[in-house]
C-alpha positions in Angstrom: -5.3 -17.0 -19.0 -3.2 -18.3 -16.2 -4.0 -16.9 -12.6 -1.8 -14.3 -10.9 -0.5 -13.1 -7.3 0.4 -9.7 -7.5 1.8 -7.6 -4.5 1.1 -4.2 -4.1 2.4 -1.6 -2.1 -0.6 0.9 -1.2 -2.2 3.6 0.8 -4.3 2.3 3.1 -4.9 3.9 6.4 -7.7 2.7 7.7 -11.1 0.3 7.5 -12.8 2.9 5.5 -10.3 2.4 2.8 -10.5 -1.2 3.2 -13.9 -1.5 2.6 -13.8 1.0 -0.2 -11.9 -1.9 -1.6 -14.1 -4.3 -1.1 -17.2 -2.8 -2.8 -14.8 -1.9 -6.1 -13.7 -5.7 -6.4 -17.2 -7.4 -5.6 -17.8 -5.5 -9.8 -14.6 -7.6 -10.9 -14.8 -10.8 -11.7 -11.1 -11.3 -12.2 -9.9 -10.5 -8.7 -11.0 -13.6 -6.5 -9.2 -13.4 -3.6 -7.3 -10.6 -2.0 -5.5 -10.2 1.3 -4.2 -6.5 3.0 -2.3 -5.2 5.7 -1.0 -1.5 6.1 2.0 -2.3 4.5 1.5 -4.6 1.6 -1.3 -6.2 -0.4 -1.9 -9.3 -2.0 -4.3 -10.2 -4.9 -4.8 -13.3 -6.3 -6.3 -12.5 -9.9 -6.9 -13.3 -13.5 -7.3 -11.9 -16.7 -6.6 -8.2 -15.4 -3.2 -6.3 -15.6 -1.5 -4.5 -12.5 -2.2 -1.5 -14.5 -5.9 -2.1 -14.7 -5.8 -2.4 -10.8 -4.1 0.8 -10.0 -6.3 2.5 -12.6 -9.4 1.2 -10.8 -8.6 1.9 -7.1 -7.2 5.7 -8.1 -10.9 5.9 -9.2 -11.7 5.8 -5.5 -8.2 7.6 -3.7 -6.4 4.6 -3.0 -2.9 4.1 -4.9 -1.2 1.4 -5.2 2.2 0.3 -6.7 2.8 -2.9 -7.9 6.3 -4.8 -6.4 8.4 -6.9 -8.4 
């Protein structure tokens, strides 16, 4: 599979969500690097679908749209 940047637009507020974040992704493999500010989001991935991602962070409150 080849490796993707995706962009998300999300709601994160604050560190708390942030770090929410950052225990989900340590349990995916696919999702190796990831960078976020309070207005966009950037994932550098592979083998996982945008879908997949905003599926997984609803789990924990946080949604997040991918932008084209």
């Amino acid at each position: 599979m080849e490796e993707q940047i995706l962009i998300f637009r999300t709601s994160v507020r604050n560190a708390r969500d942030i770090k929410h974040i950052a225990a989900l992704f340590t349990l995916c493999p696919q999702i190796y690097k990831w960078n976020i500010d309070m207005e966009d989001w950037e994932i550098e991935c592979q083998g996982i679908t945008p879908t997949e991602i905003s599926k997984a962070l609803r789990a924990i409150n946080i949604y997040a749209q991918e932008l084209e």
